[in-house]
Structure formats: structure tokens, C-alpha cells
Legacy VTK file of the C-alpha trace (Angstrom):
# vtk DataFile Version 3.0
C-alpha trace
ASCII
DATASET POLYDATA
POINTS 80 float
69.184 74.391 -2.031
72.176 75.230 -4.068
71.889 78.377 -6.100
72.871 78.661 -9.632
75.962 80.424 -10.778
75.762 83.195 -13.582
77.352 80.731 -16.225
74.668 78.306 -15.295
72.147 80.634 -15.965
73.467 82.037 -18.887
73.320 78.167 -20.236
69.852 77.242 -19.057
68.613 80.105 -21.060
69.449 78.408 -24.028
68.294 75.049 -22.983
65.700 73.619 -20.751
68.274 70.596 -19.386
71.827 71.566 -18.169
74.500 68.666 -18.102
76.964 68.720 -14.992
80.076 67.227 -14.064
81.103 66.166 -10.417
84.941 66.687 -11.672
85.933 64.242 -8.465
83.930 61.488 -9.341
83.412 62.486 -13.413
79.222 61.415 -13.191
77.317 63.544 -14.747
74.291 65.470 -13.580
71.113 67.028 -15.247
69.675 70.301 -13.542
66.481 70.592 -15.294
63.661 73.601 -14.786
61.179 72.065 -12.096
58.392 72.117 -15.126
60.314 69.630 -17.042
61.371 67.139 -13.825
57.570 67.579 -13.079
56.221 66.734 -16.633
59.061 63.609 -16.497
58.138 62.481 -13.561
53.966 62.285 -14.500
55.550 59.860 -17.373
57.649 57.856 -15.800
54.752 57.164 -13.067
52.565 55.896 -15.593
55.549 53.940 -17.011
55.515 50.353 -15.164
52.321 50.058 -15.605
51.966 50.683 -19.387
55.310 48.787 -19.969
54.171 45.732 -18.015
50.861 45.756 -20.040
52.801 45.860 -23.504
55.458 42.987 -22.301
52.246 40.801 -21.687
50.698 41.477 -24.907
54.247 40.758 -26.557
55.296 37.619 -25.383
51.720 36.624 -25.697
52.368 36.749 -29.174
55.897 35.477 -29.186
54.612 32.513 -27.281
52.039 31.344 -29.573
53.612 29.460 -32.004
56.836 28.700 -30.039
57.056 24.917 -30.497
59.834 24.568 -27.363
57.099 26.543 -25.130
54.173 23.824 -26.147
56.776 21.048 -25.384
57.604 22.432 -21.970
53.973 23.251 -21.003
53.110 19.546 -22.178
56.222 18.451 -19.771
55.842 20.452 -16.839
52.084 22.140 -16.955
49.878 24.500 -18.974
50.229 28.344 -17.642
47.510 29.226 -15.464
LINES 1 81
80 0 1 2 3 4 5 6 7 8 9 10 11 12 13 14 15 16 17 18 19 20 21 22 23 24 25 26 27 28 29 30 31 32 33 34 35 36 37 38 39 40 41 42 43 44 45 46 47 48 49 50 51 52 53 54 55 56 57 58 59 60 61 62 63 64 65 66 67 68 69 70 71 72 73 74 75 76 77 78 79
């Protein structure tokens, strides 16, 4: 585990996220209180899931009334 210096400290008093710099490489970083990773992590869990459902339901409705979709499912096959 790698232990925070006083300046970091000093910083993530004033913020719950704390940008760093890997000066050799120059990509950044975020150290972030365990609360905050844990709370971002529930989200982005639950992510995929409701992002795949609201894709669906969008081109759904984007492929409605496309007139070049119809042609193509006439051509090749309706979707299943």
C-alpha cells in the first residue's frame, strides 16, 4: 500500500478525488477515499446492464420508420 504524503493529505481534505501525475509517463491518476471508489463502483456494476436496456429501447425507435432498414429486412430477412 503506498502511504500518503502530508501535501496529499493536506489536498484530500479539501476534496474527496485527488488528481496525480506519473511525471515519467505524464498519465494522470485519481486517488479517491475508498467510500467514493466503493459508491462508483456499485454504479458502474449496474451500468451495462441499464445501458444495454436503453440502446434497445433507442434504436427500437430509430428503427421504426427507417425506410433503408424496411428495404434491407425485405432483402435479406425480418429480425428475429
Amino acid at each position: 500500500m503506498i502511504e500518503l504524503t502530508a501535501q496529499q493529505r493536506r489536498n484530500l481534505t479539501a476534496t474527496d478525488v485527488l488528481p496525480l501525475l506519473d511525471p515519467e509517463t505524464g498519465k494522470t491518476y485519481v486517488l479517491l477515499q475508498t467510500e467514493v471508489y466503493e459508491r462508483l463502483k456499485s454504479l458502474l456494476d449496474e451500468e451495462p446492464r441499464v445501458t444495454g436496456e436503453m440502446v434497445d429501447r433507442l434504436m427500437e425507435e430509430e428503427d421504426r420508420d427507417d425506410p433503408t432498414l424496411a428495404y434491407y429486412q425485405r432483402q435479406f430477412g425480418s429480425k428475429p
